[in-house]
C-alpha positions, 0 to 999 in steps of 0.5 A: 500500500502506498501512502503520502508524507505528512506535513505536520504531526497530526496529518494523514498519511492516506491517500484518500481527501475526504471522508477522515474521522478522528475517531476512526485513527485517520489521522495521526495522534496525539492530535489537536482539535476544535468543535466546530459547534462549540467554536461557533456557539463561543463566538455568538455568546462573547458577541451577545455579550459585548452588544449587550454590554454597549462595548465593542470587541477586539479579541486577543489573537495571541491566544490561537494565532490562528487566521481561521480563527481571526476571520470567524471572530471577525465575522461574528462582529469584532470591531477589530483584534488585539496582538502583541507582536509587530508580527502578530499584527502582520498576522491579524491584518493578513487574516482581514482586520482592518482595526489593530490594537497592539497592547504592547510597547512598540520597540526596534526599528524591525518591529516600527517597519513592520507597522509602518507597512501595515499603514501604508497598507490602510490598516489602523493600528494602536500602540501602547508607550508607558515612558517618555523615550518611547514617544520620541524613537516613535516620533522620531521613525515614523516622522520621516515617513510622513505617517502618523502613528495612534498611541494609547498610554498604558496605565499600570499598577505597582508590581505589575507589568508594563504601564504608568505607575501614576496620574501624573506620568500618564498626563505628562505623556499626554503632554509631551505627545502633543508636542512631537510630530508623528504621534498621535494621542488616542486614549488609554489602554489597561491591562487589569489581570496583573491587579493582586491583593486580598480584594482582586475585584475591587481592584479591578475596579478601582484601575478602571475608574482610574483610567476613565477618569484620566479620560476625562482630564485628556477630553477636558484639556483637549489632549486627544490628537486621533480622530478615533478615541478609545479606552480599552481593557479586559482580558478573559478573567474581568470583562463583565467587571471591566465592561460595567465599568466603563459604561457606567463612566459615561464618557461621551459618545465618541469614545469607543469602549473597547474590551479584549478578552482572548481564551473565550474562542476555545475556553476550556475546563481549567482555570478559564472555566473556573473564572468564567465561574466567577463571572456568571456568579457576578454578572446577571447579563452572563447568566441571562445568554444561555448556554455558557461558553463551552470546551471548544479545544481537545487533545486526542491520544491513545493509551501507550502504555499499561506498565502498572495496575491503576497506571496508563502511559498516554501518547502525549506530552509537553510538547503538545499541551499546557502543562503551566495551569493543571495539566490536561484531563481525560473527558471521554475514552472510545475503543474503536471508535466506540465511546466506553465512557464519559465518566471519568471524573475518579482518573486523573493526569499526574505527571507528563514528561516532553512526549508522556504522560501518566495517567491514573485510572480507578477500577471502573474504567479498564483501558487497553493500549491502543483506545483513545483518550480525549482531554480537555486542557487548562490555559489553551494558550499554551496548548495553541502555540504547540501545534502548527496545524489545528484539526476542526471537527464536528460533532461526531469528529468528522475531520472538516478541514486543517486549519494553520496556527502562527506562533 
């Protein structure tokens, strides 16, 4: 029998183009995958969600980097999507946003070119400075191109990451961007998962009222040089908190309230589901959607290894999953294509190494080598950027199409 190269590590080397299922061992395994319904019903819930919550949306493609990813985020409604590369942003605008948010410091004269590019090119983009030597080497690069760069000043918190650490270096950023040619002032961007202490959401809180009233000094002192004025935060933990705050600043009209959550494309049944948790037990507008957001990233893999009692060997590893926030967990095992079990709640993942992992089992499941395991992951980012190529299937795991990661 003949059959093809594979191109990355989850494809096929059978000849035939069409008719591959997962669980009819077609493709290669371990494999990454995604449920194609619950990709869809994630779009529609975030979507409802920011309508309802009069903000618009600019996911965070860092966490996939996957185009097809982008395009249905985009499709579904997004105003435009964050990155946190130059190279990411190459990315998003290959893929079709027309509106880029770089939550990040643009740093090199590479990465400057690789944005000047994407103006020329019709694409809006915003970049964050936090420091007064950033405003000038933006300035003094995109001055002699004869292009104007729109620049959010990053508000902080002590011990955090990037940002100012106070109202009086944000608003003498302001100040000196109205001074220097090439940059343009456009508002404030915040980043409030950094936020710790005894009382997280009350600090979440307090930094957004921060940042909306230091919008309010830049539209009272008229320091807003952009025609577009935005205010944007929010990642994937805090966007019911940060999209109650912000609207209920009531800041004029024009300024666009802009939230970036990430993980909710793929969510997952780790740490994303545990504050996702914690957003339905605060926000009534969560619990008012339906269903909420669903696993939509699965890892299939088969049993290796019976060395022990109580003991499985699986055919995966570090190099193809999170492994920082819980390590993948076991929702389903099928044995020839048939599903033995979806009840697995006594087996539990314990140790992986770069290409296994260990897997305890209790006595009512007896697995064999050769069935194959689907988990769930913790932290999908980091599940992401281990695989060049992502599976999309559909509810029986018929394989639809390949679609490529960018990291």
């Amino acid at each position: 029998m003949k059959y093809q190269s594979t191109k990355h590590k989850s494809a096929s080397p059978l000849l035939q183009s069409s008719g591959f299922n997962l669980l009819s061992q077609d493709i290669c395994l371990p494999a990454a995958v995604l449920k194609q319904q619950a990709i869809k019903h994630n779009l529609n819930w975030m979507q409802s969600f920011a309508n309802h919550s009069k903000v618009l949306l600019a996911p965070h493609g860092k966490t996939s980097m996957t185009p097809w990813l982008f395009q249905q985020q985009l499709a579904a409604g997004a105003w435009g999507l964050t990155v946190a590369t130059a190279y990411q942003a190459q990315i998003a605008a290959n893929a079709g946003a027309r509106r880029i948010i770089l939550a990040n410091q643009l740093i090199g004269k590479a990465n400057m070119a690789l944005i000047a590019k994407l103006l020329e090119d019709g694409i809006e983009v915003f970049v964050c400075v936090d420091h007064p030597a950033q405003v000038q080497a933006l300035s003094d690069f995109f001055q002699p191109l004869q292009q104007n760069i729109a620049v959010l000043i990053e508000l902080g918190v002590t011990g955090g990451r990037c940002g100012c650490r106070t109202d009086d270096d944000l608003m003498a950023l302001a100040y000196q961007l109205n001074t220097l040619p090439a940059v343009q002032l456009a508002g404030i961007e915040f980043y409030e998962g950094v936020v710790k202490g005894a009382e997280p959401e009350q600090g979440v809180r307090q930094l957004v009222r921060q940042a909306t009233s230091l919008m309010q000094s830049l539209l009272k002192q008229q320091l807003l040089q952009y025609p577009t004025a935005l205010v944007s935060g929010a990642g994937s933990v805090w966007y019911d908190v940060v999209a109650e705050e912000l609207t209920a600043a009531h800041l004029p009209e024009q300024v666009k309230l802009v939230l970036r959550p990430g993980c909710y494309i793929s969510h997952d049944q780790g740490i994303y589901q545990q504050a996702q948790l914690q957003v339905l037990a605060r926000s009534s507008l969560a619990c008012s959607l339906g269903d909420d957001l669903q696993n939509a990233l699965e890892l299939a893999v088969y049993v290796q290894s019976l060395p022990e009692a109580g003991l499985a060997v699986l055919g995966f590893g570090k190099r193809d999953a999170a492994f920082d926030a819980g390590l993948p967990q076991a929702t389903a095992l099928y044995r020839h294509g048939v599903l033995l079990t979806d009840q697995l709640q006594g087996c539990e993942t314990i140790k992986v190494m770069d290409q296994h992992a260990f897997w305890r089992y209790d006595g009512a499941v007896q697995p064999q080598i050769g069935d194959m395991l689907l988990l769930s992951t913790s932290h999908p980012c980091l599940t992401f950027d281990k695989w060049r190529t992502l599976w999309v299937v559909d509810e029986h795991y018929n394989l639809l199409e390949e679609v490529d990661t960018f990291f």
